[in-house]
Backbone as CSV, one residue per row, in Angstrom:
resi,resn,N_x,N_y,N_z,CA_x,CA_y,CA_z,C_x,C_y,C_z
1,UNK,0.848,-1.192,0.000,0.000,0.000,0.000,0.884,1.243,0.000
2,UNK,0.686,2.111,-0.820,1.367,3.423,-0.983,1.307,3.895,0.424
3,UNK,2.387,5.038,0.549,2.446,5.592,2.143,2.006,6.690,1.646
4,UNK,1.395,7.511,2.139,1.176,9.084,1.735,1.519,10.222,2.561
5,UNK,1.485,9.585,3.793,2.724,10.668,4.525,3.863,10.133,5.357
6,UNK,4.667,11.138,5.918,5.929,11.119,5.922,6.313,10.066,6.926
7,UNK,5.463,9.502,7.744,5.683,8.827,9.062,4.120,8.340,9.640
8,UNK,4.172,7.389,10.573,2.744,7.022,10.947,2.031,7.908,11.710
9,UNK,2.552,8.895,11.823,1.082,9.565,12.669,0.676,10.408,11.517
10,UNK,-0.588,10.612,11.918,-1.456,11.559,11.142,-1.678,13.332,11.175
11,UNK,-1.082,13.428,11.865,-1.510,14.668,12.405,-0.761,15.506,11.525
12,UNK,-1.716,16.731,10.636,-1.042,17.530,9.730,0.464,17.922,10.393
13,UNK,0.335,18.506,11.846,1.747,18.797,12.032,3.213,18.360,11.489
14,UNK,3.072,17.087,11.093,4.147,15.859,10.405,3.450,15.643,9.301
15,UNK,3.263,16.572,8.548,3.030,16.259,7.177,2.969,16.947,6.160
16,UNK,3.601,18.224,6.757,3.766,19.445,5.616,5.042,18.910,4.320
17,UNK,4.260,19.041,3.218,5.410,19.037,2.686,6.847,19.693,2.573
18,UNK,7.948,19.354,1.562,9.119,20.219,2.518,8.851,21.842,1.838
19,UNK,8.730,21.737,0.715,8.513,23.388,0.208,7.164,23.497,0.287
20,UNK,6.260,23.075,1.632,5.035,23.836,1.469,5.286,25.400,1.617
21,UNK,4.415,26.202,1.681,4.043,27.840,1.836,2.877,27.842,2.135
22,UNK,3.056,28.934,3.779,1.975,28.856,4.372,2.230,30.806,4.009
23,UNK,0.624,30.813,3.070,0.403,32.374,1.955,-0.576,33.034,2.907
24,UNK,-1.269,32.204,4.183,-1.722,33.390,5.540,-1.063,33.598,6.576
25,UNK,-0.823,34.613,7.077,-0.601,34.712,8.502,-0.091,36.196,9.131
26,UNK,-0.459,36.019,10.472,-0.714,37.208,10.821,0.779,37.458,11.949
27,UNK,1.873,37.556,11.663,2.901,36.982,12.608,3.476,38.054,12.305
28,UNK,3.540,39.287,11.190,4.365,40.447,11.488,4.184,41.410,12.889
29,UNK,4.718,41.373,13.940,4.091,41.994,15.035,3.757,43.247,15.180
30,UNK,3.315,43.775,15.585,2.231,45.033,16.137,1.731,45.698,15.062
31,UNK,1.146,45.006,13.994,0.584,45.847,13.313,-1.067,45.568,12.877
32,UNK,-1.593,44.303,13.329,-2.338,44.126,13.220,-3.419,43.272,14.464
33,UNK,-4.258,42.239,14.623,-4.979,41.482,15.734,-4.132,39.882,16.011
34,UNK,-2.912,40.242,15.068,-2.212,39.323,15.246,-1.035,39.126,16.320
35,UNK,0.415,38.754,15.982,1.571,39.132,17.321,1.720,40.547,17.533
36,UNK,1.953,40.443,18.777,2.007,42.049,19.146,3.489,42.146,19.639
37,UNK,4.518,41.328,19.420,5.979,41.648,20.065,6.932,40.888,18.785
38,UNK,8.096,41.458,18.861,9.225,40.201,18.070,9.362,39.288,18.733
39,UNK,9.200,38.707,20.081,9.333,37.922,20.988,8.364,36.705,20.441
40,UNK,7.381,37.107,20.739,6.385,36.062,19.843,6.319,36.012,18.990
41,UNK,6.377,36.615,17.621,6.911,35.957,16.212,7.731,35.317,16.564
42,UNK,8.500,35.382,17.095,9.945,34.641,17.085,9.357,33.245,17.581
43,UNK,8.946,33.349,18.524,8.265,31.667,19.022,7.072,30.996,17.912
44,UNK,6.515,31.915,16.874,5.488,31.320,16.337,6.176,30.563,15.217
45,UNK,7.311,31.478,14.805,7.934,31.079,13.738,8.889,29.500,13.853
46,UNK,9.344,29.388,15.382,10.121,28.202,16.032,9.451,27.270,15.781
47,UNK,7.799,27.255,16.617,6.802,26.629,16.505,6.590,25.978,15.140
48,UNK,5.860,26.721,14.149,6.113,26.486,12.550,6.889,25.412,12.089
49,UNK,8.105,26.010,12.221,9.843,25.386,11.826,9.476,24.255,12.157
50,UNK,9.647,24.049,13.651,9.106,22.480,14.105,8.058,21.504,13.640
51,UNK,6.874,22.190,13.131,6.275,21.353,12.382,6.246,21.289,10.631
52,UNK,7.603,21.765,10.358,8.510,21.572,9.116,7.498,22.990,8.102
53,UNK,7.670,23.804,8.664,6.646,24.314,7.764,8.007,25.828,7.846
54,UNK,8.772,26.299,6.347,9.749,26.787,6.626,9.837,27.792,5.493
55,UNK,8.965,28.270,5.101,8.942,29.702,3.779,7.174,29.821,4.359
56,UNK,7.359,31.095,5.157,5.861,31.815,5.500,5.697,33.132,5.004
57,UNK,4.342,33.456,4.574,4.286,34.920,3.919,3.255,35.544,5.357
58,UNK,3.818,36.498,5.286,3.317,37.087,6.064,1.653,38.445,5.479
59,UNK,0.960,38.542,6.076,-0.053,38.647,5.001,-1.057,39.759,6.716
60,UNK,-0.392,40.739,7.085,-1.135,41.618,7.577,-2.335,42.152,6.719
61,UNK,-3.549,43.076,7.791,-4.271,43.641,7.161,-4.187,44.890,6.579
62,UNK,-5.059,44.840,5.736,-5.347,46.101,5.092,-6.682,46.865,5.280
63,UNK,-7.231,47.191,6.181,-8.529,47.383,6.210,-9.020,48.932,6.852
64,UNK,-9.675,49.233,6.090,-9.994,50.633,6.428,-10.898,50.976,7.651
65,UNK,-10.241,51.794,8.359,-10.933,52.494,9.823,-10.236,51.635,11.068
66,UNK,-10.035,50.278,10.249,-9.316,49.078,11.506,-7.937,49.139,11.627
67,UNK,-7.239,48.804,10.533,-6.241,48.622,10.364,-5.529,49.055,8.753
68,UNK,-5.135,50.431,9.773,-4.960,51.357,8.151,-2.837,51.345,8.054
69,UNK,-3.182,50.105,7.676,-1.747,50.024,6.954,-1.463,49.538,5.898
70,UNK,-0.349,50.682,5.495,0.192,50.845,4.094,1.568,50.088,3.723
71,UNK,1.023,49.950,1.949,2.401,49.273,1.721,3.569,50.099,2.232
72,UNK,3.853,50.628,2.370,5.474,51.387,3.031,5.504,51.370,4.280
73,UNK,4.378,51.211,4.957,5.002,50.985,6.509,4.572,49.838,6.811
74,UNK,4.185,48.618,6.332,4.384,47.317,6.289,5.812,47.065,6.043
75,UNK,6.338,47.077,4.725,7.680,47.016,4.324,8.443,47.517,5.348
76,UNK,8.387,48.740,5.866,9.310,49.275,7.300,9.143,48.423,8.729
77,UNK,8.442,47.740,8.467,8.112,47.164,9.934,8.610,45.601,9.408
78,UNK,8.644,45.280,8.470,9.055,43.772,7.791,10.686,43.786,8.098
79,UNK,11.088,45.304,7.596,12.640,45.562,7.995,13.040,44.990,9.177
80,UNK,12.506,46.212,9.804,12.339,45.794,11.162,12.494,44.514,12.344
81,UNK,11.165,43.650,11.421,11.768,42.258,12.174,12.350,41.411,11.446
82,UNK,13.043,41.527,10.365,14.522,40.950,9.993,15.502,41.520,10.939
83,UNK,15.360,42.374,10.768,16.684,42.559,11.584,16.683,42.357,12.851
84,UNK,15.593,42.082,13.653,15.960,41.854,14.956,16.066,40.019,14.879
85,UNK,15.442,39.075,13.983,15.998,37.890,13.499,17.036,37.568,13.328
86,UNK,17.659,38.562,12.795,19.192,38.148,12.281,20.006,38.721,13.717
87,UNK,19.702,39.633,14.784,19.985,40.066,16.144,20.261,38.389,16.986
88,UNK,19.199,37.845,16.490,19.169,36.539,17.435,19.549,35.277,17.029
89,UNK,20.054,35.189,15.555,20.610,34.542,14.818,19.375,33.356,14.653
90,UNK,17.982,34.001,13.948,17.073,33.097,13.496,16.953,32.538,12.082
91,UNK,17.391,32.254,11.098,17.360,31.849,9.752,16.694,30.704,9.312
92,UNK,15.870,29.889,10.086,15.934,28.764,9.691,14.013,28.771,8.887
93,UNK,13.974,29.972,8.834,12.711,30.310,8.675,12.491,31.493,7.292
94,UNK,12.031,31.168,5.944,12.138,31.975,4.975,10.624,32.878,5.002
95,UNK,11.025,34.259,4.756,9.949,35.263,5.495,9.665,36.086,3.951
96,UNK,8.248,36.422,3.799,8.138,37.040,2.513,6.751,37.775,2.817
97,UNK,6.788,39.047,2.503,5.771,39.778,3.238,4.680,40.328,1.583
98,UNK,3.521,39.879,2.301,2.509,40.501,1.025,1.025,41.046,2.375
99,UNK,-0.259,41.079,2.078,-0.634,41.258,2.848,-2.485,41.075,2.740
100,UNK,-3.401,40.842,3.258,-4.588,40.420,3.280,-5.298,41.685,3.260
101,UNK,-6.336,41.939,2.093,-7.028,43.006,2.210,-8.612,43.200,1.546
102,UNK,-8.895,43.734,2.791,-10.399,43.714,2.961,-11.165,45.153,1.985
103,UNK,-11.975,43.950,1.042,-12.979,44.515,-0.264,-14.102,45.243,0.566
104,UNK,-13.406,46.506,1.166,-13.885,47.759,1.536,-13.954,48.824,0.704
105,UNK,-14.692,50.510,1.240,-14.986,51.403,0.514,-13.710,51.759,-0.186
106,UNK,-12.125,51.515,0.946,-10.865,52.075,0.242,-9.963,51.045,-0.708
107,UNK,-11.034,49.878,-0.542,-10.157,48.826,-1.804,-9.267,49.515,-3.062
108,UNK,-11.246,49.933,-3.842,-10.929,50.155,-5.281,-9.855,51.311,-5.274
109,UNK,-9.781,52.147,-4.537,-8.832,53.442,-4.606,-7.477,52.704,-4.635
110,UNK,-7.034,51.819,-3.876,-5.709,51.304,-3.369,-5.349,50.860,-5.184
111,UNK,-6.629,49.972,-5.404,-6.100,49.132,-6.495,-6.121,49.916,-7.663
112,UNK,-6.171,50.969,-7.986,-6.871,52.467,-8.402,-5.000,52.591,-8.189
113,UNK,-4.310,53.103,-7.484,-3.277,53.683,-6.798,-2.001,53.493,-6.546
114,UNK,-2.286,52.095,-6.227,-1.176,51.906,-5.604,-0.444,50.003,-6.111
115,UNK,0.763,49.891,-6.051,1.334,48.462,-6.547,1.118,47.703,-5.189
116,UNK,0.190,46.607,-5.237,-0.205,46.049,-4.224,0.707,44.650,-3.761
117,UNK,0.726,44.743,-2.278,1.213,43.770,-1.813,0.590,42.143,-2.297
118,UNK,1.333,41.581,-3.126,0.880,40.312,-3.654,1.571,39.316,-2.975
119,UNK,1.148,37.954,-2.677,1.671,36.856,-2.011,2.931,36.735,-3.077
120,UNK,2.481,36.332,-4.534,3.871,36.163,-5.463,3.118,36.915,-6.404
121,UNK,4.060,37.256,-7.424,3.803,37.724,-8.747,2.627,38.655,-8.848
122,UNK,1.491,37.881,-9.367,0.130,38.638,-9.360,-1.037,37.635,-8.455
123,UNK,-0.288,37.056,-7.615,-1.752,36.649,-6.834,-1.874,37.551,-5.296
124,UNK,-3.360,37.977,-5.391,-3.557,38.924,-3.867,-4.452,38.315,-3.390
125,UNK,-4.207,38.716,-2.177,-4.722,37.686,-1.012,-6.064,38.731,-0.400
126,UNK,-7.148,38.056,-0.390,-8.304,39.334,-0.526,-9.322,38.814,0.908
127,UNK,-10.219,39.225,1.172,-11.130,38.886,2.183,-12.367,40.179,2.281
128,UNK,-13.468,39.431,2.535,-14.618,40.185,2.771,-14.970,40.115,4.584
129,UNK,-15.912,41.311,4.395,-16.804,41.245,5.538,-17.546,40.103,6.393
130,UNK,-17.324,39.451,7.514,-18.288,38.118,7.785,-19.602,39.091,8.146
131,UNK,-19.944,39.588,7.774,-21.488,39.888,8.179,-22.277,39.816,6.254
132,UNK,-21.660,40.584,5.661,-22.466,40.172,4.168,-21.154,40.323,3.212
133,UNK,-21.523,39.951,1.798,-20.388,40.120,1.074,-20.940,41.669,0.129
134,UNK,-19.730,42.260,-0.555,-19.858,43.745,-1.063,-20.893,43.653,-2.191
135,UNK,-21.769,44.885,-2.110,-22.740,44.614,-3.357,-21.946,44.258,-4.489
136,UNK,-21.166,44.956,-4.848,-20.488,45.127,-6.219,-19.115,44.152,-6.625
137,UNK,-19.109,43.075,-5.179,-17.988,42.037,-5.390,-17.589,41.679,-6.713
138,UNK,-18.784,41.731,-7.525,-18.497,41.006,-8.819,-17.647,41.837,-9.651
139,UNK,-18.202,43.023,-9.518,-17.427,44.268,-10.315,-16.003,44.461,-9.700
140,UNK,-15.645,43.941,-8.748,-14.618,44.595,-7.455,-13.681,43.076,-8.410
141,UNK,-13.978,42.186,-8.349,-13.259,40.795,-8.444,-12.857,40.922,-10.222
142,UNK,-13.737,41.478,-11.215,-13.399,41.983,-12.245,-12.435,43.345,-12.532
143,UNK,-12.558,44.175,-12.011,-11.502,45.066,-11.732,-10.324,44.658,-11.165
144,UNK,-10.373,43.457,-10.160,-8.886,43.160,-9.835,-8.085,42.308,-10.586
145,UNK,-8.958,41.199,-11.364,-8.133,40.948,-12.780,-7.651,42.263,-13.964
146,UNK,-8.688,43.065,-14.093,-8.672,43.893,-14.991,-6.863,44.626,-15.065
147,UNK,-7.051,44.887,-13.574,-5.397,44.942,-12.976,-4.627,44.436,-13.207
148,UNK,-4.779,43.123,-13.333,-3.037,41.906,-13.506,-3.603,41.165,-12.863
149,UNK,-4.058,40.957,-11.218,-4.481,40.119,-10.553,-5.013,38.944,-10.515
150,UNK,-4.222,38.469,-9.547,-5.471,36.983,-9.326,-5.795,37.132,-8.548
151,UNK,-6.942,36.919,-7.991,-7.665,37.460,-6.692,-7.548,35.788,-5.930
152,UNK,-7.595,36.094,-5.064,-7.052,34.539,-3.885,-7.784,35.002,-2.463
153,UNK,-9.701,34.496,-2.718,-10.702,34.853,-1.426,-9.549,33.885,-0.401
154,UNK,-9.769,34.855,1.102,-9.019,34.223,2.535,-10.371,33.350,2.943
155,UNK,-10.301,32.216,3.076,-11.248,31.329,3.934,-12.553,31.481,3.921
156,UNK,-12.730,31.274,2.932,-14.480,31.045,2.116,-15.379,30.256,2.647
157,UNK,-14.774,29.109,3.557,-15.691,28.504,4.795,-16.341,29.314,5.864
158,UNK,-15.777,30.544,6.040,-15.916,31.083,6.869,-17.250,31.716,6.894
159,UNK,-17.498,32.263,6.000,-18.783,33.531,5.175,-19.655,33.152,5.405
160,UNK,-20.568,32.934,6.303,-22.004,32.129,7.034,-22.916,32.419,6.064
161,UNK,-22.497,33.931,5.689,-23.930,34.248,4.691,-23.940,33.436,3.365
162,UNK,-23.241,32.301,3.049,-22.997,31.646,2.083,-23.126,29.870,2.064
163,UNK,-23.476,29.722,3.414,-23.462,28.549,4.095,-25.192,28.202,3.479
164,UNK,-25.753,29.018,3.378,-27.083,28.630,2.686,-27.593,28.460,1.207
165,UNK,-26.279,29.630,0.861,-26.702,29.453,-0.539,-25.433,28.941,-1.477
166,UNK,-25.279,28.002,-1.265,-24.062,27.181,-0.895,-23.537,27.297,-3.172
167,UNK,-24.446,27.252,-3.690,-24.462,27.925,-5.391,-23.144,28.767,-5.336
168,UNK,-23.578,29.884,-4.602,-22.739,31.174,-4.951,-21.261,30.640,-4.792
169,UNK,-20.853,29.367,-4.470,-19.026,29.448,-3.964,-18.718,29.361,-5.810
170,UNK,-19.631,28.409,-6.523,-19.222,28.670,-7.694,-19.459,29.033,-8.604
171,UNK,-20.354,30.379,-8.103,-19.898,31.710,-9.216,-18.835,32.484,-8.863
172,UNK,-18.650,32.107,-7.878,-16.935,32.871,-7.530,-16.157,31.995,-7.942
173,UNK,-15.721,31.075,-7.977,-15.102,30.041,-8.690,-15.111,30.565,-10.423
174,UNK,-15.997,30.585,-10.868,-16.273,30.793,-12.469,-16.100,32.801,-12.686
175,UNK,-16.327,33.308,-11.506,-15.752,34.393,-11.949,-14.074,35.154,-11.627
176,UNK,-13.371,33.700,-11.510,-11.994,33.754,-11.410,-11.287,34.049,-10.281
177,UNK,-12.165,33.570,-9.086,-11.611,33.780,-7.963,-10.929,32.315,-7.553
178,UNK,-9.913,32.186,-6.646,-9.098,31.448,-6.392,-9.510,31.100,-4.837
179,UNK,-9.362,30.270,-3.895,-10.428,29.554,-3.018,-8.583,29.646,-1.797
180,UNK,-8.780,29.869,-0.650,-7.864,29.359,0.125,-8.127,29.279,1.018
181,UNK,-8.488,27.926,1.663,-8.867,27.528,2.962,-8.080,27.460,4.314
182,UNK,-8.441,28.181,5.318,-8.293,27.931,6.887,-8.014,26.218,7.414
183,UNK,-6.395,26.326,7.346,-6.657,24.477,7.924,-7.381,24.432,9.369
184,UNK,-7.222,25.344,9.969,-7.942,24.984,11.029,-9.667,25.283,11.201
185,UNK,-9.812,25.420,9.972,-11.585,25.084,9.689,-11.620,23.819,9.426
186,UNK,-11.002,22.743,9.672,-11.355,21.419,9.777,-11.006,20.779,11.277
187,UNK,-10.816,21.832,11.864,-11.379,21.538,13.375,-12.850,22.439,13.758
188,UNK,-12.738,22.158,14.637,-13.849,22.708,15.634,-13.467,24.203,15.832
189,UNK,-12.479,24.731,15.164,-12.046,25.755,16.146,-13.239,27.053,15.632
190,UNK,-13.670,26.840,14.403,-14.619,28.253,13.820,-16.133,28.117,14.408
191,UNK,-16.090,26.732,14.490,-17.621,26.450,14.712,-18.001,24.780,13.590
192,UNK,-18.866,24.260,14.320,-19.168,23.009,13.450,-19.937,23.338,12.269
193,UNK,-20.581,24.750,12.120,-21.138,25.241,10.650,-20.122,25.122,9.374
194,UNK,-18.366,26.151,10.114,-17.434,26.315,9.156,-16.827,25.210,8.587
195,UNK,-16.804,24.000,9.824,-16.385,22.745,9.650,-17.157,22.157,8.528
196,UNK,-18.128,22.125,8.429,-19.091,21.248,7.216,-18.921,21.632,5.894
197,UNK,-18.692,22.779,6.007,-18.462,23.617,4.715,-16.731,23.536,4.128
198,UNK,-16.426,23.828,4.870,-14.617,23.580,4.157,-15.122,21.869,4.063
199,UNK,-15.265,20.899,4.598,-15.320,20.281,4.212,-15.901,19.512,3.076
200,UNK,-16.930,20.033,3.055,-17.893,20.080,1.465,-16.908,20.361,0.056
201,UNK,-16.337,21.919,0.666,-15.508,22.444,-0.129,-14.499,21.719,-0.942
202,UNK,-13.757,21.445,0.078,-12.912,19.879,0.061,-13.553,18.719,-0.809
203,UNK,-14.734,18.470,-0.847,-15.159,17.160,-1.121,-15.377,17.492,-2.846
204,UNK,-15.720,18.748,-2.945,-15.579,19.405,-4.323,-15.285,20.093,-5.354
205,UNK,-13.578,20.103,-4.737,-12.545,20.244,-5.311,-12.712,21.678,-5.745
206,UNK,-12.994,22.792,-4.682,-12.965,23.935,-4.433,-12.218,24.666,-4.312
207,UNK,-10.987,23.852,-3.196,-10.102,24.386,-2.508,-8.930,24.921,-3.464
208,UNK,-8.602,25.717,-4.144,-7.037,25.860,-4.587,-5.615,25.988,-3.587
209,UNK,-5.979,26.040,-2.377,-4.827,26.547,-1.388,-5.187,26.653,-0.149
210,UNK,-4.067,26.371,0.804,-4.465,26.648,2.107,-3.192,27.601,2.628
211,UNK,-3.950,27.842,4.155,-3.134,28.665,5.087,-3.314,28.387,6.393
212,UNK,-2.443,28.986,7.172,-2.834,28.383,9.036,-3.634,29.580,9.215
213,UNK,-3.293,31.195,8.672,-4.149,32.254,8.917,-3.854,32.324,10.663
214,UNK,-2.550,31.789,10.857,-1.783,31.861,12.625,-1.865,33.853,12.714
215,UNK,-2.475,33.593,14.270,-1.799,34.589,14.663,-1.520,34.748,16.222
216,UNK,-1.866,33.534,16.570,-1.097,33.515,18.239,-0.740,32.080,18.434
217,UNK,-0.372,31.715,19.458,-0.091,30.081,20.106,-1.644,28.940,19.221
218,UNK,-2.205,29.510,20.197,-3.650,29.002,20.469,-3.703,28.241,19.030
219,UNK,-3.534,28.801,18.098,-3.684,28.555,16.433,-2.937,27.283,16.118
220,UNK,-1.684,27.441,16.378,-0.908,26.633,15.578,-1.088,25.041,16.680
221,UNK,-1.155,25.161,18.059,-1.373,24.016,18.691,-3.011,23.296,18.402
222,UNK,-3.615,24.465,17.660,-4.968,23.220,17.308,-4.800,22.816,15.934
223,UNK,-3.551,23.162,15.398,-3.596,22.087,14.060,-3.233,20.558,14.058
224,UNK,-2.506,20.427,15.674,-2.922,19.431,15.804,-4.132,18.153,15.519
225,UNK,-4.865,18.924,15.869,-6.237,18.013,15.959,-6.651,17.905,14.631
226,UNK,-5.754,18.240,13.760,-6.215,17.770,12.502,-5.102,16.508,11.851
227,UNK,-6.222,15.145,12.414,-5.382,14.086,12.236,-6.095,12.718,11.755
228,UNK,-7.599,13.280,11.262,-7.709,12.509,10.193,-7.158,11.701,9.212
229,UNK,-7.053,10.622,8.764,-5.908,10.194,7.830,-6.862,10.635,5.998
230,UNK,-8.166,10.431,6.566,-9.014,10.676,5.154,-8.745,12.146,4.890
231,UNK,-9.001,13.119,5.938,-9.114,14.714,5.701,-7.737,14.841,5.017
232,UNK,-6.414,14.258,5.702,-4.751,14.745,5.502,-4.554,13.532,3.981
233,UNK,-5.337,13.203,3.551,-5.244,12.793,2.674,-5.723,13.166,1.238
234,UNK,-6.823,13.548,1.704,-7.500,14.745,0.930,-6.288,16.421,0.697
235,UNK,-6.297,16.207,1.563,-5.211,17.754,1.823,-4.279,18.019,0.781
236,UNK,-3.656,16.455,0.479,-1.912,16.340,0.385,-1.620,16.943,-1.039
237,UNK,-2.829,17.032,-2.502,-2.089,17.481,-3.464,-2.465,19.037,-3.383
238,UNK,-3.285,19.495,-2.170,-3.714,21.003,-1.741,-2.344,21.472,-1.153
239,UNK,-1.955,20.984,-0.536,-0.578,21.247,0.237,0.345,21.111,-0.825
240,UNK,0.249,20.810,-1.669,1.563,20.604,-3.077,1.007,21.779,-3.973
241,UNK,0.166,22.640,-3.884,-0.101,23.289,-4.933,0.170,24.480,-4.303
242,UNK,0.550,24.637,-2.939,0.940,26.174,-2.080,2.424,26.168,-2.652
243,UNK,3.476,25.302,-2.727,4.611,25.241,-3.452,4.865,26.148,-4.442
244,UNK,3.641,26.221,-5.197,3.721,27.516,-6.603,4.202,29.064,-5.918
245,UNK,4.143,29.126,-4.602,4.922,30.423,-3.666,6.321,30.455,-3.353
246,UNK,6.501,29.341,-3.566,8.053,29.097,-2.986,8.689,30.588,-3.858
């Protein structure tokens, strides 16, 4: 019988591939609801490492009234904690900063404006509102190709208002949006609603990509519990297709 992962336990932790890329996370510190010190990046990133997971993009927000940061003082603060990495002689961890941004009133202006923080090349890492999605998404998701873009929705399990009308994931699908799922929406950790749905998602070959979407301890120790051998099996050519970041 073929082996499909690296060793007998199951648990995603031991089973990242070696050039996976994890294209969420919230680990640049103090700039967003994510780490708030270099101290703790520094441990999230150890953490990570240890469960072989070793080229992370870092993917702060962009969101207007919340979290109003710009490409140039992202980049200054990315400085920033390189260099206090290389202070402590951390390398074992490849760091690449793009950033998550919310299809708000100041989207279109940015994309209007400004050369946007992309995970690689031309894919951006995008996210809506959990209370409804933007009237004009469609127009918003066409304008960001219109740009260069590939638009890459953050955790589409998540969007409750979509959990009913379960259709709409693929007209976003067909209107060229790119799917990247929350591994830890196959725990319990969002709710057993989000759980059914990434998993659905999963079951219908939805998913283009995943992320841990880490931004404290709490996060990365419940990926544990994802140790399904069917789910991490399902996972494994999802986890080979984040590689296209390396």
């Amino acid at each position: 019988m073929l082996n499909f992962f690296k060793n007998k336990q199951t648990s995603i932790t031991t089973n990242f591939p070696d050039d996976f890329v994890d294209i969420h996370s919230h680990i640049l510190p103090g700039v967003d609801d994510g780490s708030q010190s270099f101290e703790d990046s520094l441990a999230l990133l150890k953490k990570m490492h240890s469960y072989g997971i070793n080229t992370i993009i870092l993917t702060p927000h962009i969101m207007e009234g919340v979290w109003e940061n710009s490409s140039l003082s992202l980049k200054k603060r990315f400085n920033e904690f390189n260099d206090f990495l290389k202070k402590v002689n951390f390398t074992e961890v490849q760091l690449k900063l793009a950033a998550e941004y919310m299809l708000d009133g100041n989207f279109n202006t940015l994309l209007k404006t400004e050369k946007l923080l992309t995970i690689k090349d031309n894919y951006l890492l995008i996210e809506m509102s959990y209370l409804n999605a933007p009237l004009n998404l469609y127009e918003t998701l066409f304008a960001i190709q219109i740009a260069g873009y590939k638009p890459i929705l953050a955790h589409p399990e998540r969007y409750a208002f979509y959990h009913n009308n379960y259709a709409e994931y693929s007209k976003l699908k067909e209107a060229g949006c790119l799917f990247q799922l929350n591994l830890l929406s196959l725990t319990k950790y969002y709710g057993k609603e989000v759980t059914t749905i990434a998993k659905k998602l999963l079951k219908d070959n939805l998913i283009d990509f995943v992320g841990t979407d880490t931004h404290h301890d709490r996060h990365l120790n419940y990926l544990e519990r994802i140790n399904s051998t069917a789910i991490i099996k399902k996972l494994t050519p999802i986890l080979k297709n984040n590689e296209v970041f390396k």
